[in-house]
N, C-alpha and C positions, 0 to 999 in steps of 0.2 A: 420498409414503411417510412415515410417520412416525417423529418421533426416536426412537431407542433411551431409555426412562425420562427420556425431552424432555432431555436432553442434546444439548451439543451436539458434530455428528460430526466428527473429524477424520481424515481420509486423507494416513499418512506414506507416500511414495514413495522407497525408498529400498533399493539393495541389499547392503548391511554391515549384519549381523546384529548385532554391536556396537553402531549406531547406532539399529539398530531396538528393541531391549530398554531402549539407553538413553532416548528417545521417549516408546517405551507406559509406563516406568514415573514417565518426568514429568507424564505428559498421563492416565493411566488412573487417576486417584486419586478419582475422583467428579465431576471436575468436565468431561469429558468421555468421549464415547464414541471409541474408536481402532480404527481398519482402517488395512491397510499392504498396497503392494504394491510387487513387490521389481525389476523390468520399466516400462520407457514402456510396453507394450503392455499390461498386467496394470494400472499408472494409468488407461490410458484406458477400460478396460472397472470399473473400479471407481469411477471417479467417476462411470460413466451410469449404475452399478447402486446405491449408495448414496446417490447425490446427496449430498456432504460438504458443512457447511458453511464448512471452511477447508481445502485442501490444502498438506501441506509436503512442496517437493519436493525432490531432489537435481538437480543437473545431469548426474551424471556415471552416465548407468543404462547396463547392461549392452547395450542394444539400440537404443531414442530415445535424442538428444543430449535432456536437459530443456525448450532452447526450444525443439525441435521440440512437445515434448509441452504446454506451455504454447501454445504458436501452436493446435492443435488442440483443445485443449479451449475457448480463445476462439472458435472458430468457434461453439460452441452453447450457450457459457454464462459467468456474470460470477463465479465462484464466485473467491472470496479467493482467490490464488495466493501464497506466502511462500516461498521460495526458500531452502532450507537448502544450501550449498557452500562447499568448501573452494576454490573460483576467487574468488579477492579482488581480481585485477584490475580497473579501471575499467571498460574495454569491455565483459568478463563483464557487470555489475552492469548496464549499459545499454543489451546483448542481451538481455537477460531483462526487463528492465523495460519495453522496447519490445516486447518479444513480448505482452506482457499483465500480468507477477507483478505485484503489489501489494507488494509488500515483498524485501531480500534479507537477510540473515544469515550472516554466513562460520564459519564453524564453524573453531575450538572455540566456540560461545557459552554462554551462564547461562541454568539454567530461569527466571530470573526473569525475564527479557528475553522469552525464548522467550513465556512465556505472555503478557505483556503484548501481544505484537505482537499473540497469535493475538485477544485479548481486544477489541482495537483494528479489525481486520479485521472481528470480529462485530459492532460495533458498526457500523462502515461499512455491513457489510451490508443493518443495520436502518433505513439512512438513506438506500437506494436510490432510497426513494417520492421521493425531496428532500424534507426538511422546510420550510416554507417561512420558517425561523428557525431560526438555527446558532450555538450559546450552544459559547463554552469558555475560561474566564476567565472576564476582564473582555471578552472581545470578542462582539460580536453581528451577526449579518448576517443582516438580514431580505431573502431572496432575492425577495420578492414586492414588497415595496417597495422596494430595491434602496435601502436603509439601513443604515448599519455604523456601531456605537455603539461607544465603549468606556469600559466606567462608564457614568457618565448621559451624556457628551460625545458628541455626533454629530460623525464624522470625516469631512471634505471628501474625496473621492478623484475622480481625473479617469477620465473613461469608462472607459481601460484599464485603470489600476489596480484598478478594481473590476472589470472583465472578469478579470484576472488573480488578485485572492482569491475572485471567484467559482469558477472553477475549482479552486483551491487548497479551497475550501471544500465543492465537490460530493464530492471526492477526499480531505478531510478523512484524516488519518493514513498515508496512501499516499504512497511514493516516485513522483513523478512529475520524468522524464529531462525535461533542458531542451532537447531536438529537442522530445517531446510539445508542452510549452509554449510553444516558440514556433510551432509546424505552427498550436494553435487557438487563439493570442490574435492571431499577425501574419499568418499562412499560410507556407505550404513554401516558399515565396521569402527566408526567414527561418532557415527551420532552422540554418544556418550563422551565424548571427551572434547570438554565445551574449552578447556585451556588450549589447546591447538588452532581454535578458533583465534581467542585472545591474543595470543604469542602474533598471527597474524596480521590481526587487524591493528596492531600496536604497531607492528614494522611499515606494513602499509599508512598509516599516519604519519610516522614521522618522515614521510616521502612525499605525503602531497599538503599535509595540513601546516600551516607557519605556527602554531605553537599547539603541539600533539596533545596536552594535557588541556586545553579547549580546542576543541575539535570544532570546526564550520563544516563540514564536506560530511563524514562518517559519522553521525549519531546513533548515541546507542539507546537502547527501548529498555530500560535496566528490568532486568530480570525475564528478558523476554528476545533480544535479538539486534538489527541493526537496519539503520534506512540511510543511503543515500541523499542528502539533501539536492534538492533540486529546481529550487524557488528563488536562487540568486537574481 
């Protein structure tokens, strides 16, 4: 199906009429196309009929719980999932995120944020082929030759650690929960032991980041996981 004037589509889920007007007139300025539907049931038939390129959804719909309706739409498709809700809890952000969302956002948030995530999301999307080189910065990870430069400097990483920014680099700008992380760098024997996580992603830091204790590259989602920045 083709884009609307090759815009790109975005589908707000959401049922406060408020929030939908507030939405379509951040997001309907030119620089994308906007459908909304106000039901998990009314989402799930508009994202097979539209095919979005980014969905932002609520949690809180009149009829699906949201990760019901994110679990569902994973079953057929990898479509950006950004999670707009007023549940700012941990758990929330790590239900959703393991259900499949790509990103969360607690509302009140900024258009500014707002469109950057969704901007962020598109561009992941365009890197699903894998590239097989992942420039942002000074950092580079040639995944074919399993290479990680930074500047001209090639940086030593031991098999995990570069298992673990490969990951971080497929998934590039995505909240990815640290069960996810450890299920596919150690396996499910693992999921519980979020310090092994830590211990790594600490070594991996002070390998590519110029001062470990501010991170630019490896952000972490406190209490909730880590994202790759990728908007240098």
């Amino acid at each position: 199906m083709p884009k609307e004037n090759n815009l790109p589509r975005i589908l707000v889920v959401d049922d406060e009429p408020p929030i939908q007007r507030f939405l379509r007139t951040a997001l309907d300025s030119g620089d994308f196309s906007v459908h909304q539907a106000e039901t998990g049931h009314a989402a799930l038939a508009a994202a097979a009929a539209t095919r979005p390129d980014v969905i932002l959804l609520d949690l809180g719909l009149p009829d699906i719980d949201g990760v019901e309706v994110i679990r569902r739409i994973r079953e057929w498709s990898q479509v950006p999932i950004i999670v707009l809700s007023v549940r700012d809890r941990e758990d929330d952000k790590v239900k959703a995120l393991d259900a499949g969302a790509d990103d969360y956002l607690t509302k009140p948030f900024g258009v500014a944020e707002l469109i950057a995530r969704i901007r962020a999301a598109l561009r992941r999307s365009l890197r699903q082929a894998e590239e097989p080189v992942f420039r942002t910065g000074e950092l580079e990870v040639d995944l074919s030759r399993r290479r990680v430069l930074m500047g001209e400097a090639e940086v030593q990483l031991t098999p995990t650690e570069y298992d673990l920014l490969r990951l971080l680099v497929i998934h590039a700008g995505k909240v990815l929960t640290h069960r996810h992380i450890l299920k596919q760098i150690w396996g499910t024997a693992y999921v519980e032991q979020p310090h092994v996580l830590r211990v790594n992603i600490s070594n991996l830091r002070h390998k590519i980041e110029n001062d470990p204790s501010r991170p630019r590259y490896i952000l972490t989602e406190p209490g909730v996981g880590y994202r790759l920045r990728a908007d240098f």
